[in-house]
DOTORVEX-374516 format. One record per atom (N, C-alpha, C): residue number from 1; residue in three letters; atom name; x, y, z. Coordinates in nm, 4 decimals, padded with zeros to 6 digits, always signed. Layout:
N
+-----+--------+-------+----------+----------+----------+
: num : residu : atome :     east :    north :       up :
+-----+--------+-------+----------+----------+----------+
: NUM :    ALA :    CA :        X :        Y :        Z :
...
+-----+--------+-------+----------+----------+----------+
END
This chain:
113
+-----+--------+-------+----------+----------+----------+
: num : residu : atome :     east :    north :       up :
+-----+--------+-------+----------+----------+----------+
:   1 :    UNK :     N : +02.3686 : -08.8987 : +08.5681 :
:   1 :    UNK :    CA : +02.3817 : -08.9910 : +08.6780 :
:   1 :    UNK :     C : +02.3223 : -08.9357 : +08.8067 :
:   2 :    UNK :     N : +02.3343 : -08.7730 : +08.8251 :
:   2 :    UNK :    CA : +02.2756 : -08.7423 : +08.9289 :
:   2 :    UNK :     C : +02.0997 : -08.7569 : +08.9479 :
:   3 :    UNK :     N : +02.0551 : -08.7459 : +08.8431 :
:   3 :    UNK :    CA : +01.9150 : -08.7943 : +08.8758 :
:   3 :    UNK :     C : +01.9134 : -08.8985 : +08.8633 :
:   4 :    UNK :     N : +01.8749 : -08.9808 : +08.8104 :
:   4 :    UNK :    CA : +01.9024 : -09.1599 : +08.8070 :
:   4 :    UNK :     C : +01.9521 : -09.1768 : +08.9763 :
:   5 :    UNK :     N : +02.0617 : -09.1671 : +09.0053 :
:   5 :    UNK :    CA : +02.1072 : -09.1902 : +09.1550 :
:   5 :    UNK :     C : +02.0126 : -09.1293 : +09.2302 :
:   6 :    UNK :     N : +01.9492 : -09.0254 : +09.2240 :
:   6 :    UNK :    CA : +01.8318 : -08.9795 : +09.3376 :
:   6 :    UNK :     C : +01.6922 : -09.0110 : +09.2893 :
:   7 :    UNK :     N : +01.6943 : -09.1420 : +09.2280 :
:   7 :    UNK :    CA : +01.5368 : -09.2298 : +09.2088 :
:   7 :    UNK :     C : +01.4612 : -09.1418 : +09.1049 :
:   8 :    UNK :     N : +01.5504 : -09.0624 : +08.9982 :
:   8 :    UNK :    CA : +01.4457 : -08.9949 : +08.9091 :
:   8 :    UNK :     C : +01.4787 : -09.0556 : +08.7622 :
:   9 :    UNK :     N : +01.3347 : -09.1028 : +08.6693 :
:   9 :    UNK :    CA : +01.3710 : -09.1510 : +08.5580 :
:   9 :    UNK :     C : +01.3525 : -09.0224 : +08.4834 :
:  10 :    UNK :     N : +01.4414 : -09.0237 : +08.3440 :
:  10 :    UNK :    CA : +01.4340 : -08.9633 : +08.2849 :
:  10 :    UNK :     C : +01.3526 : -08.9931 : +08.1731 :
:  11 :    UNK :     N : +01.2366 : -08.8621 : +08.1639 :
:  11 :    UNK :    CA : +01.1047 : -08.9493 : +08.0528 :
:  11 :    UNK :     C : +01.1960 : -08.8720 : +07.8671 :
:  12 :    UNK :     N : +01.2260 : -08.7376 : +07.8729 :
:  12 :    UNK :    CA : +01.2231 : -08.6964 : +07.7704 :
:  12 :    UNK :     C : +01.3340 : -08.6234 : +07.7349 :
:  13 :    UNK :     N : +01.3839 : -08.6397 : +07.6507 :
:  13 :    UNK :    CA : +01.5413 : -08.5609 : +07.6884 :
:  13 :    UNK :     C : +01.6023 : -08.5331 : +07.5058 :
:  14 :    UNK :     N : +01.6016 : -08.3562 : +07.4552 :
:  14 :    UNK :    CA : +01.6742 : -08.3235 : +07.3511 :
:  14 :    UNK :     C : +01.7398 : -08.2004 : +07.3699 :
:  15 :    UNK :     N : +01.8100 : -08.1852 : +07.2853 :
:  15 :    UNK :    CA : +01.8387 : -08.0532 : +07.2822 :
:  15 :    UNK :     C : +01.8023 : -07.9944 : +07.1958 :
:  16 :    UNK :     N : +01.8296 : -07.8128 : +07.2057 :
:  16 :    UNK :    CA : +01.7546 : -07.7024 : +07.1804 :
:  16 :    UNK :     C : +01.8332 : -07.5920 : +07.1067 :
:  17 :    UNK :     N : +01.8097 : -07.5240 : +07.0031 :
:  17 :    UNK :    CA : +01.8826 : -07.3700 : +07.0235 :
:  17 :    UNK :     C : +01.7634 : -07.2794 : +07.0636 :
:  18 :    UNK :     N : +01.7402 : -07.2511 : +07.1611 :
:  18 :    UNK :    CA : +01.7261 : -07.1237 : +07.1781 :
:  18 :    UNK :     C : +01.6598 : -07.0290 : +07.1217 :
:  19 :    UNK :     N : +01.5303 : -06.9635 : +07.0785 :
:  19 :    UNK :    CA : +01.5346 : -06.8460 : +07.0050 :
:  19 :    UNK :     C : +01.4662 : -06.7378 : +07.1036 :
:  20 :    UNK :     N : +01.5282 : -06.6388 : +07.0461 :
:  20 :    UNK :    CA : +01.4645 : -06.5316 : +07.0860 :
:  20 :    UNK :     C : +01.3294 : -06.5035 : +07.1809 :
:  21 :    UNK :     N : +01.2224 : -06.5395 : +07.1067 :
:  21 :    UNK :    CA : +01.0700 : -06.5454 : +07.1562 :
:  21 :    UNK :     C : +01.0886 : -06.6524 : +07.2725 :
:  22 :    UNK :     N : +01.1590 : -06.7743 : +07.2536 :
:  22 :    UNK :    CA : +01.1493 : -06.8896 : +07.3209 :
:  22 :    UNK :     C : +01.1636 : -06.8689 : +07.4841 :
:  23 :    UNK :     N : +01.2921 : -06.7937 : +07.4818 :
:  23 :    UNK :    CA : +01.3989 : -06.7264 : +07.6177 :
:  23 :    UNK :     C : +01.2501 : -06.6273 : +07.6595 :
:  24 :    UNK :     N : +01.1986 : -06.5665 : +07.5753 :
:  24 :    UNK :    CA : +01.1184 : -06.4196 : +07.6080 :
:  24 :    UNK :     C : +01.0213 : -06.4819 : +07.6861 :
:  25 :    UNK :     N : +00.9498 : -06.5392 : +07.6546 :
:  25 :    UNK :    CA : +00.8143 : -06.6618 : +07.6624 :
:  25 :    UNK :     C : +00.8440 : -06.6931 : +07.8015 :
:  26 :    UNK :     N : +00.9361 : -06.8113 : +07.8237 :
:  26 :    UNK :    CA : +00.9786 : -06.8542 : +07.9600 :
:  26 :    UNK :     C : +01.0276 : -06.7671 : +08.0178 :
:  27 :    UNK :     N : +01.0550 : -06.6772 : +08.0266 :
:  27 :    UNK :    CA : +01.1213 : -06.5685 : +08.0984 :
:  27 :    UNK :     C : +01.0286 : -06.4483 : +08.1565 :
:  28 :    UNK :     N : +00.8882 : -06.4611 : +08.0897 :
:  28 :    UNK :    CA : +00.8086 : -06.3626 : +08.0743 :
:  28 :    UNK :     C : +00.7951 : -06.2797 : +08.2052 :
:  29 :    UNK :     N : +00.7601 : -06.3647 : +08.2660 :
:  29 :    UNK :    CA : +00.7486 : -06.2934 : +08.4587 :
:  29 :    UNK :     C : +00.8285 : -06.2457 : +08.4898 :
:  30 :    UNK :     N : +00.9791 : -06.2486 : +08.4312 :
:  30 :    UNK :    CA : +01.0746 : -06.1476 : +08.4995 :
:  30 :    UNK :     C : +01.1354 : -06.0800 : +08.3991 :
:  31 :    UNK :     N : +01.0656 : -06.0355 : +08.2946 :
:  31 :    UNK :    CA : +01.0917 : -05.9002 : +08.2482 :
:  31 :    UNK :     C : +01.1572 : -05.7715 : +08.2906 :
:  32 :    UNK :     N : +01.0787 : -05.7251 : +08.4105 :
:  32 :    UNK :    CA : +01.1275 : -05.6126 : +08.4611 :
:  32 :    UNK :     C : +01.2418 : -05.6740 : +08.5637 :
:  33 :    UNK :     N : +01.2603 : -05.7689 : +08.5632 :
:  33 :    UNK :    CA : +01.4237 : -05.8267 : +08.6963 :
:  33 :    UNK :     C : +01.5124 : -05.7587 : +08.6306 :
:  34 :    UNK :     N : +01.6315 : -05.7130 : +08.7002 :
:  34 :    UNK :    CA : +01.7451 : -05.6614 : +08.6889 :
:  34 :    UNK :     C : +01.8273 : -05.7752 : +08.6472 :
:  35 :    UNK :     N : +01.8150 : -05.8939 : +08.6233 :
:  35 :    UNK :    CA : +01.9053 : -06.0214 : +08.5451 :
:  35 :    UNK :     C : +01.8012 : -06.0540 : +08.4095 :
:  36 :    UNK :     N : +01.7090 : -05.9512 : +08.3750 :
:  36 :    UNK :    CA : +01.6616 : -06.0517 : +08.2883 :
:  36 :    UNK :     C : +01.7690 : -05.9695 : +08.1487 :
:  37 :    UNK :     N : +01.7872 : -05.9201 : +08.1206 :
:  37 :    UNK :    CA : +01.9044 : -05.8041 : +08.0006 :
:  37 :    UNK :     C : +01.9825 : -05.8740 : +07.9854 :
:  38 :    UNK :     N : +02.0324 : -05.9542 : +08.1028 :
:  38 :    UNK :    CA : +02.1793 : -06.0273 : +08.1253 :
:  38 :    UNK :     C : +02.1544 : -06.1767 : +08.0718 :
:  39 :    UNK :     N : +02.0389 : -06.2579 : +08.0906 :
:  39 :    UNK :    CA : +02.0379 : -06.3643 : +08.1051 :
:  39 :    UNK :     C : +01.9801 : -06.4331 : +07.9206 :
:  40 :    UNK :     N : +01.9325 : -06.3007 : +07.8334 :
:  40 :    UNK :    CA : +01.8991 : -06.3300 : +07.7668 :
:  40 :    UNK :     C : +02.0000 : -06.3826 : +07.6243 :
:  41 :    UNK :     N : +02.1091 : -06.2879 : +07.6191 :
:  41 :    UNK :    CA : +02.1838 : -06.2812 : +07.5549 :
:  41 :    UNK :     C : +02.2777 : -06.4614 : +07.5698 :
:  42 :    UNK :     N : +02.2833 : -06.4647 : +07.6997 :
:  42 :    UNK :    CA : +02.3397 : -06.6318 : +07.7386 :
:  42 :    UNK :     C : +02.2470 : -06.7674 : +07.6538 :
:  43 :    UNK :     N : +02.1183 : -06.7006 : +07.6949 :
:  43 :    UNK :    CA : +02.0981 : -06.8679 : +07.6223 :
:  43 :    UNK :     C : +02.0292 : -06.8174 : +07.4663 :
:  44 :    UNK :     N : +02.0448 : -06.7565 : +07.4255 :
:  44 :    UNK :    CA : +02.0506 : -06.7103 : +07.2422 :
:  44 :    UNK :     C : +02.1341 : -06.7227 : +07.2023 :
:  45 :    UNK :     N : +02.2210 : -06.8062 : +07.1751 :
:  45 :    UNK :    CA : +02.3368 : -06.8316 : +07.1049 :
:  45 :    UNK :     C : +02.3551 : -06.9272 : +07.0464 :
:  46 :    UNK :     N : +02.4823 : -06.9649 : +06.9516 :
:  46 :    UNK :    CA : +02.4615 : -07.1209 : +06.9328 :
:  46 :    UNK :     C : +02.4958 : -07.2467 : +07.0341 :
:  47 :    UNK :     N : +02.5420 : -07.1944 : +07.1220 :
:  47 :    UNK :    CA : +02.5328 : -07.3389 : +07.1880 :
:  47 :    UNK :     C : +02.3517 : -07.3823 : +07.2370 :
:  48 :    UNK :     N : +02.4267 : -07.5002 : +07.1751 :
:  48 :    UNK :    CA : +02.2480 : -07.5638 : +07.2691 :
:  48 :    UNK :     C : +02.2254 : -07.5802 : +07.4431 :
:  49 :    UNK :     N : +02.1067 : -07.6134 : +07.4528 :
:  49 :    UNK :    CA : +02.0491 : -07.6290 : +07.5764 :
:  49 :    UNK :     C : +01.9438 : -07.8235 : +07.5514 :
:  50 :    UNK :     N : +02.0484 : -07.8311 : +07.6772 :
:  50 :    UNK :    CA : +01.9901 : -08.0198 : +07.6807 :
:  50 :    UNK :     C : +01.8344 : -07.9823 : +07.7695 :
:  51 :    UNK :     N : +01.7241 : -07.9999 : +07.7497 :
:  51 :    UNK :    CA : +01.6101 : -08.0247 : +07.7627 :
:  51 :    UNK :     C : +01.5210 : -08.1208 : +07.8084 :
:  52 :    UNK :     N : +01.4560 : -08.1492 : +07.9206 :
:  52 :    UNK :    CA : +01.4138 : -08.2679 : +07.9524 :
:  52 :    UNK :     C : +01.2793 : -08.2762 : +08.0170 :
:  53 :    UNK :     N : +01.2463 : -08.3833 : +08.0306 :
:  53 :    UNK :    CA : +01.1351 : -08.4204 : +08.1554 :
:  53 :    UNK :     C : +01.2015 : -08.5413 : +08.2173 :
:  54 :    UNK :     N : +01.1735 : -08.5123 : +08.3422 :
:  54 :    UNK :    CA : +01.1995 : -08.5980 : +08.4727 :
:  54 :    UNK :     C : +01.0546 : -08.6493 : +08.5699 :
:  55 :    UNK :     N : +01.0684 : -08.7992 : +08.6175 :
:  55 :    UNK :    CA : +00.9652 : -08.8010 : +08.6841 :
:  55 :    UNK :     C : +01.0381 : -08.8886 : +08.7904 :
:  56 :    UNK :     N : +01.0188 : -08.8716 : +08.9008 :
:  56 :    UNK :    CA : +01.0145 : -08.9448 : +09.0771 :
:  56 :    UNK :     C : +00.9896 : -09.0924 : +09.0595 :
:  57 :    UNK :     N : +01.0690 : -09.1745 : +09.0531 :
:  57 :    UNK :    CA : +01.0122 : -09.3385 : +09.1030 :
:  57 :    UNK :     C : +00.9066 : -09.3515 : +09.1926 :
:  58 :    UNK :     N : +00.9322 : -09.2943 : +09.3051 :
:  58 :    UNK :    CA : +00.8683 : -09.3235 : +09.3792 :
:  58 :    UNK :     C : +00.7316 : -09.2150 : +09.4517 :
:  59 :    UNK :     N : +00.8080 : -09.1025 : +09.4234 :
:  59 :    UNK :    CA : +00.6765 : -09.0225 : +09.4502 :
:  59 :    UNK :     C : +00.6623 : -08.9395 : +09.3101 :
:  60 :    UNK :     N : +00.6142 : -08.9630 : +09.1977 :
:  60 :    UNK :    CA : +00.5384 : -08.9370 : +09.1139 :
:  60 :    UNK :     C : +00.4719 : -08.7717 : +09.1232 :
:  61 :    UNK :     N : +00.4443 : -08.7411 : +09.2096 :
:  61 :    UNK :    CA : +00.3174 : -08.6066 : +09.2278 :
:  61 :    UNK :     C : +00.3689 : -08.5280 : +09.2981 :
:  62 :    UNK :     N : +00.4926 : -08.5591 : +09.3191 :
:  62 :    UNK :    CA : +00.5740 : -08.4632 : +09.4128 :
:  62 :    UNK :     C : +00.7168 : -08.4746 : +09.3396 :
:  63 :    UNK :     N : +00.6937 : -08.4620 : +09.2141 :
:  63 :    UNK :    CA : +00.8550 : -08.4999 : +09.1652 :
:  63 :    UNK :     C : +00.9215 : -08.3299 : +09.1160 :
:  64 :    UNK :     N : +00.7943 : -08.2147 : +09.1372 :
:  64 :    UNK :    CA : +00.8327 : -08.1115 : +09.0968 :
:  64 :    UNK :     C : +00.9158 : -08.1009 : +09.2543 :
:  65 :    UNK :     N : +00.8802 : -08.0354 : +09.4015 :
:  65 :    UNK :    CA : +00.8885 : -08.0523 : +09.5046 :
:  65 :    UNK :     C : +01.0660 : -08.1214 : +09.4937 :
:  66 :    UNK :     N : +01.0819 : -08.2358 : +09.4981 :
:  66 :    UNK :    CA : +01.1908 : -08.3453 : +09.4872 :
:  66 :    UNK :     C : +01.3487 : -08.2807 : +09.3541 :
:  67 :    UNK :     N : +01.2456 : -08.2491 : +09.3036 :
:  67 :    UNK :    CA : +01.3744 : -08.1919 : +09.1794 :
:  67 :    UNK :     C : +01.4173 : -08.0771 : +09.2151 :
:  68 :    UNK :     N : +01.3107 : -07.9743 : +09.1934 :
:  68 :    UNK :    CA : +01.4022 : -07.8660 : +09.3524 :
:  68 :    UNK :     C : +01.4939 : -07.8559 : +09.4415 :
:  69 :    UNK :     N : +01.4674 : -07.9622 : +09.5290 :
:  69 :    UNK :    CA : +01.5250 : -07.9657 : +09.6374 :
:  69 :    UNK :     C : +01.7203 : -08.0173 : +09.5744 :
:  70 :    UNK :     N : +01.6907 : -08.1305 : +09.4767 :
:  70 :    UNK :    CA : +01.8141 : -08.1565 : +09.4357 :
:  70 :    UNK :     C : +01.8605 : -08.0627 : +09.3453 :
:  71 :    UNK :     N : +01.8285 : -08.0079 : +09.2521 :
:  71 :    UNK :    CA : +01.8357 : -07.9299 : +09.1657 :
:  71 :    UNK :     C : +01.9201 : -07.7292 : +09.2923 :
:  72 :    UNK :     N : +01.8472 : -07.7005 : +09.3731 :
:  72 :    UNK :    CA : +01.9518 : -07.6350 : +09.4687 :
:  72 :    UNK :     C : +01.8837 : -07.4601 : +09.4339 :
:  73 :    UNK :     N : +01.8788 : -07.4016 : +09.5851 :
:  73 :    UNK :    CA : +01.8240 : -07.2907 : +09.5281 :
:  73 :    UNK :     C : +01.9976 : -07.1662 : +09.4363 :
:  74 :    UNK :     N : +01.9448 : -07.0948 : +09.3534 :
:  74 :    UNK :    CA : +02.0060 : -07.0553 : +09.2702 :
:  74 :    UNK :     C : +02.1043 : -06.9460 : +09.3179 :
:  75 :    UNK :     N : +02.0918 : -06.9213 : +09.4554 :
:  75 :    UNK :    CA : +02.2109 : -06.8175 : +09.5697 :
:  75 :    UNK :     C : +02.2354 : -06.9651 : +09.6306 :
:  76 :    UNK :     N : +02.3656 : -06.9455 : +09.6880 :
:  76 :    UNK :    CA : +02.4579 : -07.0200 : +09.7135 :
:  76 :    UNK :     C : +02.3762 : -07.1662 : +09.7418 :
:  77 :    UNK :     N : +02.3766 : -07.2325 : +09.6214 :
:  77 :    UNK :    CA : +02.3531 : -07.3975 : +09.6569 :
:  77 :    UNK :     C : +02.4705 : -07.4728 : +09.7181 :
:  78 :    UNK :     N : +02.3887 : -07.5827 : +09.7873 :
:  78 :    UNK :    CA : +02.4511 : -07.6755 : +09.8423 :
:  78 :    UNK :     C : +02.5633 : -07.7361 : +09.7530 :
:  79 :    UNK :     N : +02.6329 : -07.8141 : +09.8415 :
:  79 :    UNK :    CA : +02.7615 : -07.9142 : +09.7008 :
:  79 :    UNK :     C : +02.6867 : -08.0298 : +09.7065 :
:  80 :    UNK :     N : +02.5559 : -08.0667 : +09.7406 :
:  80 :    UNK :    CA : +02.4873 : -08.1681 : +09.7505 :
:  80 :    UNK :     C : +02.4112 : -08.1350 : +09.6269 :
:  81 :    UNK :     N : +02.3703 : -08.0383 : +09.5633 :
:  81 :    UNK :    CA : +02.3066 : -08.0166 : +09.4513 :
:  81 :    UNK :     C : +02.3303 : -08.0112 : +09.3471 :
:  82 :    UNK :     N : +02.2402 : -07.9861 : +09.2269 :
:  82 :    UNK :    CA : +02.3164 : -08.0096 : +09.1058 :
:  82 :    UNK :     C : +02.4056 : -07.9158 : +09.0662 :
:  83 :    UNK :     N : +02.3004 : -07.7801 : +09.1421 :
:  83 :    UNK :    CA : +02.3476 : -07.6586 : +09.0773 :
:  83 :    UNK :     C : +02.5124 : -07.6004 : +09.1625 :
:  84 :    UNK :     N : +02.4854 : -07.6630 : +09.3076 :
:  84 :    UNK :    CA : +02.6301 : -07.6652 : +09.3751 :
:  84 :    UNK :     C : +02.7623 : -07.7764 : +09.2940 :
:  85 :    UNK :     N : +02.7430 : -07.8384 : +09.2331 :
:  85 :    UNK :    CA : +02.8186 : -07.8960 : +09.1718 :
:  85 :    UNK :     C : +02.8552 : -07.8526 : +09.0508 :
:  86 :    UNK :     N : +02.7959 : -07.7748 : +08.9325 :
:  86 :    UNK :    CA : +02.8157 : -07.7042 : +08.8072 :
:  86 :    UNK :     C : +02.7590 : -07.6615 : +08.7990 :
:  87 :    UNK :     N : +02.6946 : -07.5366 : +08.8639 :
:  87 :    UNK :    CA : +02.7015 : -07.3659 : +08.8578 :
:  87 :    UNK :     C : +02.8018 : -07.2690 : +08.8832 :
:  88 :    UNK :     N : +02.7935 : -07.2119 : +08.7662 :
:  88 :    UNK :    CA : +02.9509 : -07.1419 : +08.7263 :
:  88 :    UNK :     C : +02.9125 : -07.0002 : +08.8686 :
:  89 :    UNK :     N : +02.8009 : -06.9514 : +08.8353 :
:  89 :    UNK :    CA : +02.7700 : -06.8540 : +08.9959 :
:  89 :    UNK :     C : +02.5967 : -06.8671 : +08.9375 :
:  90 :    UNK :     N : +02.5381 : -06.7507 : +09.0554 :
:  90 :    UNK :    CA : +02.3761 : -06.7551 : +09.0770 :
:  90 :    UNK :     C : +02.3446 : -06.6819 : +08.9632 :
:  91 :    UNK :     N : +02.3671 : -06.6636 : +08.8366 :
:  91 :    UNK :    CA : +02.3539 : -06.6370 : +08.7232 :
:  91 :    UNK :     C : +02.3140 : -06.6894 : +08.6180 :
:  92 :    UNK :     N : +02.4532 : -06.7916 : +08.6017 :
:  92 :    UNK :    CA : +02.5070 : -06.8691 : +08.4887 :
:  92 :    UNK :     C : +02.4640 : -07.0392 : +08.5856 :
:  93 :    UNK :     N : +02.3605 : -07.0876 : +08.6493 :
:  93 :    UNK :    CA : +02.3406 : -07.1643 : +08.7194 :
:  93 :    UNK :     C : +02.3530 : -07.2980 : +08.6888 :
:  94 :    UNK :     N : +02.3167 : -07.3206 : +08.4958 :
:  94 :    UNK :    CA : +02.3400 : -07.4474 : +08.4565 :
:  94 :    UNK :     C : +02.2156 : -07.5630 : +08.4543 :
:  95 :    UNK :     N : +02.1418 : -07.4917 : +08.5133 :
:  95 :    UNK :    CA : +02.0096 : -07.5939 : +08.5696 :
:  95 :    UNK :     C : +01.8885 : -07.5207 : +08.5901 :
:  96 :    UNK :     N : +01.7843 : -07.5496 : +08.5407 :
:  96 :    UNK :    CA : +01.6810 : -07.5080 : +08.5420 :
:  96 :    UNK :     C : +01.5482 : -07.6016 : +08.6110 :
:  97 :    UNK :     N : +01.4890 : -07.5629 : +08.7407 :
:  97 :    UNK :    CA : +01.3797 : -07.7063 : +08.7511 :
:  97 :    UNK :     C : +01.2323 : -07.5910 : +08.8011 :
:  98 :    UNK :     N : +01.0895 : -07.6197 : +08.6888 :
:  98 :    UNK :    CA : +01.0477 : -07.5625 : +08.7128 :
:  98 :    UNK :     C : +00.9523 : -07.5497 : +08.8460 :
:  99 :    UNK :     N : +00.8916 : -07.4510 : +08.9033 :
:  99 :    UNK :    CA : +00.8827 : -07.3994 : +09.0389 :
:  99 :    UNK :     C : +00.7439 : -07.4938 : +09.0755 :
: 100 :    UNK :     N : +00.6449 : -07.5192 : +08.9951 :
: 100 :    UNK :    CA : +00.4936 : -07.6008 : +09.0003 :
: 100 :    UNK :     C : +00.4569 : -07.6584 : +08.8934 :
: 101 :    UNK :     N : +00.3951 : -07.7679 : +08.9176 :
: 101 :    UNK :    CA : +00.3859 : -07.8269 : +08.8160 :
: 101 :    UNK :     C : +00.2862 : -07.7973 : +08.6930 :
: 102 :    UNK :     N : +00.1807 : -07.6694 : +08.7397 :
: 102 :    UNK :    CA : +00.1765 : -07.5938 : +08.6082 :
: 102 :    UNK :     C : +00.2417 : -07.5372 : +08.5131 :
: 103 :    UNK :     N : +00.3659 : -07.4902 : +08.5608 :
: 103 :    UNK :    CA : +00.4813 : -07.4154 : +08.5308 :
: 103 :    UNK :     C : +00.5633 : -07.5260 : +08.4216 :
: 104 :    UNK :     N : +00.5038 : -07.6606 : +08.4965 :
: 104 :    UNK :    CA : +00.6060 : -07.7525 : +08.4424 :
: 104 :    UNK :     C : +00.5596 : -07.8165 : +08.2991 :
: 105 :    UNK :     N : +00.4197 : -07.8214 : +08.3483 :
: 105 :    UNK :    CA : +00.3571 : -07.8416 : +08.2093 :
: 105 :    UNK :     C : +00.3546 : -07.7175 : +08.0764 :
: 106 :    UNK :     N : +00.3625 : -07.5956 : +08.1599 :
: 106 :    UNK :    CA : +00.3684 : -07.5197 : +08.0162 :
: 106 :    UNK :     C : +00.5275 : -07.4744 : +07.9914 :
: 107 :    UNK :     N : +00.5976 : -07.5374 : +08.0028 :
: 107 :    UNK :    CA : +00.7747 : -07.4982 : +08.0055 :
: 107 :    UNK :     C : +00.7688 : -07.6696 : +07.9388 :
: 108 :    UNK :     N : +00.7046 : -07.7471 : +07.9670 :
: 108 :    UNK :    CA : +00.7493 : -07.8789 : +07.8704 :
: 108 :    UNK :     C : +00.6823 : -07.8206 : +07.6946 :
: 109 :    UNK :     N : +00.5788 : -07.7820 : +07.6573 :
: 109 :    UNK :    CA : +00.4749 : -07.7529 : +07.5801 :
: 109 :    UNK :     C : +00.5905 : -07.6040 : +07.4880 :
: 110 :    UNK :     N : +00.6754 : -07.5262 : +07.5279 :
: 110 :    UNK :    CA : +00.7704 : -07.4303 : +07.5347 :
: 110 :    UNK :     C : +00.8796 : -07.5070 : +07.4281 :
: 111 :    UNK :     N : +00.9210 : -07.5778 : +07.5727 :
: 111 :    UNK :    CA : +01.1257 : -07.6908 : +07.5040 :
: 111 :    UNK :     C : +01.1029 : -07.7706 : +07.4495 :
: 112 :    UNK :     N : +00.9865 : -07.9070 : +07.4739 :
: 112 :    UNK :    CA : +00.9656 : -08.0375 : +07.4711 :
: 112 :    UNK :     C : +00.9187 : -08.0258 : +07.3240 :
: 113 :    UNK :     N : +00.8366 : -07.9958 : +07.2652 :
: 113 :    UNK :    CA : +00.7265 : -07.9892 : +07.1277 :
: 113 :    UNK :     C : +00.7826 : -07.8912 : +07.0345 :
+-----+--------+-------+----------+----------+----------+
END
């Protein structure tokens, strides 16, 4: 409901388990981070991960930009955001929106396919 209410349709939407390579892959750039040890073990498991594409009603080409902003940066988000609303802390955040829309196309090509 929270996207839908902020003018975003939802184009593609499944869920996922997780593997190994999958987490490694998307994660690749922060290898050497001090959360990446921590963060891997969380989404390798059996619970799934709901998966999607989102696009802007109205601004289309700026819907990476727009999802961001609602979506909440990952240290203390807003309660206006998604991630201020069910993020357990800046860890365990609950929400993922990717940073450009190159990013976005190869993170759909990753979950989506």
């Amino acid at each position: 409901m929270i996207l839908e209410n902020s003018n975003f349709k939802i184009m593609e939407l499944r869920s996922v388990n997780p593997t190994l390579s999958m987490v490694v892959e998307h994660y690749a750039e922060h290898v050497d981070k001090d959360y990446f040890v921590d963060i891997v073990p969380t989404l390798v498991d059996n619970d799934p991960c709901i998966v999607g594409t989102v696009i802007h009603r109205d601004f289309s080409e700026n819907t990476v930009f727009f999802l961001r902003q609602l979506t909440g940066p990952y240290k203390d988000p807003g309660k206006e955001t998604i991630r201020g609303h069910f993020a357990m802390n800046c860890r365990y955040n609950s929400f993922h929106s990717s940073d450009s829309q190159i990013n976005a196309v190869q993170e759909r090509k990753l979950w989506i396919y």
